[in-house]
Every structure is written in structure tokens, then in C-alpha cells.
C-alpha positions as CSV (number, residue, x, y, z in Angstrom):
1,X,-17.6,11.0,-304.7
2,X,-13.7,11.0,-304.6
3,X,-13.2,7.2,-304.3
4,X,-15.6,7.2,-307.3
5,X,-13.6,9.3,-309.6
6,X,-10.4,7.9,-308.2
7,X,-11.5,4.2,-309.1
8,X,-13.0,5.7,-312.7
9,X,-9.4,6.9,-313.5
10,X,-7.5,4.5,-312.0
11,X,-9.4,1.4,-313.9
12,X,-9.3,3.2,-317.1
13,X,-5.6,4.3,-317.2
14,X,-4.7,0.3,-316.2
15,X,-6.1,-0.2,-319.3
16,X,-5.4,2.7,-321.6
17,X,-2.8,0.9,-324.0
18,X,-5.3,-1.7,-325.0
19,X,-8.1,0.5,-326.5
20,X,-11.0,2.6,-325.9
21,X,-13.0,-0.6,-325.0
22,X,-11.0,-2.0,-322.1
23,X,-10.6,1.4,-320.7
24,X,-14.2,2.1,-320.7
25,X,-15.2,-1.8,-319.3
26,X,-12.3,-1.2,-316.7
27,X,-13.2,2.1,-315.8
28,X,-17.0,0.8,-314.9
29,X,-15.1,-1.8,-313.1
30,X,-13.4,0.7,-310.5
31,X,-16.2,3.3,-310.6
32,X,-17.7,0.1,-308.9
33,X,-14.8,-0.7,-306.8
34,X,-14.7,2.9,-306.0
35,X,-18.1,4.1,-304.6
36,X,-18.1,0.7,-302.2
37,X,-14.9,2.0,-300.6
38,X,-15.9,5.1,-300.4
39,X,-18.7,4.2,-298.8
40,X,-17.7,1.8,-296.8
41,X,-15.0,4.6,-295.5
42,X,-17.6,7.0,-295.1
43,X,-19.5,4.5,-292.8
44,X,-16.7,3.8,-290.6
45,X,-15.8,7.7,-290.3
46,X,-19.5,8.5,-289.3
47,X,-19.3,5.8,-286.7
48,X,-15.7,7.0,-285.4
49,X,-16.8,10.4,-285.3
50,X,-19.9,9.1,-283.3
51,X,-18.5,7.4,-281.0
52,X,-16.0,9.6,-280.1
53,X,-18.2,13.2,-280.4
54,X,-21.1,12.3,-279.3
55,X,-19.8,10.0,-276.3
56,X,-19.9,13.6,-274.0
57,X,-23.8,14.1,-275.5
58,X,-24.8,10.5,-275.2
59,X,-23.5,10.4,-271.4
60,X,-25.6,14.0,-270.7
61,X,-28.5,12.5,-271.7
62,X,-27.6,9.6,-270.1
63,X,-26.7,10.8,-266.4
64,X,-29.8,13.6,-266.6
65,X,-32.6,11.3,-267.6
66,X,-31.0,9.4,-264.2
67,X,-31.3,12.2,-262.6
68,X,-34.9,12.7,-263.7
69,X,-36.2,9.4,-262.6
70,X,-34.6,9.4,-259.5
71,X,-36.0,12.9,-258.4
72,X,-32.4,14.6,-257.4
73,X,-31.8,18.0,-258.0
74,X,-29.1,19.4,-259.5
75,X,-28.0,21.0,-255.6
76,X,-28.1,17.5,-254.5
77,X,-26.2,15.7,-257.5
78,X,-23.3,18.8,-257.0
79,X,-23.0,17.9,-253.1
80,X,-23.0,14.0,-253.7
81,X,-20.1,14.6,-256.0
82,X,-18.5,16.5,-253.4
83,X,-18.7,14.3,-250.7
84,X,-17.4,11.3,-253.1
85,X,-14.6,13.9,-254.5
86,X,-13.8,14.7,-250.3
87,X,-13.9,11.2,-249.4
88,X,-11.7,9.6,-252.5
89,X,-9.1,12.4,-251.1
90,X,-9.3,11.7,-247.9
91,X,-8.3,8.0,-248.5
92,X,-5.6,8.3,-251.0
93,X,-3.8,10.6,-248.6
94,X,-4.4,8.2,-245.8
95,X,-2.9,5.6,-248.2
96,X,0.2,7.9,-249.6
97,X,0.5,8.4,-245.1
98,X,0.8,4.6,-244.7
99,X,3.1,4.1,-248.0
100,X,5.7,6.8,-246.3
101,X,5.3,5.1,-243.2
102,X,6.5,1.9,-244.7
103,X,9.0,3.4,-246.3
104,X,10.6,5.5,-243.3
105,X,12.5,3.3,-241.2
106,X,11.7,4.1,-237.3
107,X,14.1,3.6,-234.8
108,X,12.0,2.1,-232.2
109,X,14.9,2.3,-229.6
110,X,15.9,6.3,-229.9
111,X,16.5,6.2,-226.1
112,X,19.1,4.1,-226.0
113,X,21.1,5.3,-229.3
114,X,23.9,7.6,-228.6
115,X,24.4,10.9,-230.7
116,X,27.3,10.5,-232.7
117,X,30.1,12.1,-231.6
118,X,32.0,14.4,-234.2
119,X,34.5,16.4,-232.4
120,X,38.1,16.3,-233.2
121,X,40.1,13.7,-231.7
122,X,42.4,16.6,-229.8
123,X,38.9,17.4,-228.3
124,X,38.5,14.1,-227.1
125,X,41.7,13.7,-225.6
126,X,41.6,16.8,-223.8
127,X,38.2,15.7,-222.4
128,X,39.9,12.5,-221.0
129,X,42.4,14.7,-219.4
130,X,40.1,16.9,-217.4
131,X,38.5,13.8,-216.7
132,X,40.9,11.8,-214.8
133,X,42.2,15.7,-213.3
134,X,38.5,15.5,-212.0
135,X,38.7,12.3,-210.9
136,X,41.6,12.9,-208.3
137,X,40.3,15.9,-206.3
């Protein structure tokens, strides 16, 4: 209804300077125009608002008459999402546990590595001084 008067007054104000006439032939001419935009807006509008609305009552319908025919019960469809919730956790920590594990480095020998030492150097030298005082008795 808007598109029509929009396209009514639009076509005959293009033509207003040239007479009562051309506006009037004009303004058919975008009452015309006018309602098939408007209607072709209102079409795509009603099929956006479908689509994106009704998706949630379409699937419902969908998934329930599933349910239906294949005879599960509401108990069973709860536990079967469950399980499948349980076990898509399960495996993405298993695959965050291996991603950290690459990413870690390991130090395969640990044995053999040697803490390192971060005493003073006077500490060090005294140490070699009890040592060789050690040494001789």
C-alpha cells in the first residue's frame, strides 16, 4: 500500500510542470510501478521471515515426526544426546591432550642433565677449597 502511494506521488510530481494530463498518465504509471515493488518486497520479506522464524518450528516438526516413526521416547532421545554430547567431550579433550603434548617439548634424557648451578662464584670457589683440604687428609 505504501509503494503504491509512493509511486502515485512520485510519477505525478515528475510530471507536474507539464499539466494536469501528464501528471495524471504518469501517476497511473508509478501506481503501477509501485504496487509490483511493493509486492515483490512483500514477497521476499515473507520468505526471509520464513525461513529464518520458522527454521526452529520446521526442524520440531521435523526431528519429532523422526522420532515418531522410529518409536523412541523422549527418555531415550535425551540419553542418546547425552552419550553423543559425553563422547564429542571426551575426544576433544583427548585431542586438546595430544595438541599440548606436541607442543611441550620433553626432555627425554632428564637423568643425565645437570641442575643448573646458580650460586655465587665466591661460593664456588670456596667449595673447591674445602675440596682439595678434603682431598689431603
Amino acid at each position: 500500500m505504501n509503494h503504491t502511494a509512493a509511486g502515485l506521488i512520485s510519477g505525478a510530481a515528475f510530471r507536474a510542470f507539464e499539466g494536469p494530463k501528464a501528471m495524471v498518465g504518469s501517476g497511473l504509471v508509478g501506481v503501477f510501478l509501485g504496487t509490483i515493488e511493493g509486492s515483490l518486497s512483500w514477497l521476499v520479506d515473507f520468505m526471509i521471515s520464513l525461513k529464518n522464524e520458522n527454521v526452529f518450528l520446521t526442524k520440531v516438526i521435523f526431528f519429532r515426526s523422526i522420532r515418531y516413526l522410529s518409536g523412541e521416547s523422549l527418555e531415550d532421545e535425551y540419553l542418546r544426546k547425552y552419550v553423543a554430547l559425553k563422547e564429542r567431550a571426551e575426544k576433544q579433550q583427548k585431542e586438546t591432550h595430544a595438541a599440548l603434548e606436541r607442543e611441550i617439548p620433553r626432555d627425554v634424557n632428564r637423568e643425565e642433565t645437570q641442575p643448573e648451578d646458580k650460586s655465587p662464584q665466591i661460593l664456588k670457589e670456596i667449595l673447591k677449597v674445602f675440596n682439595s683440604i678434603r682431598e689431603l687428609f
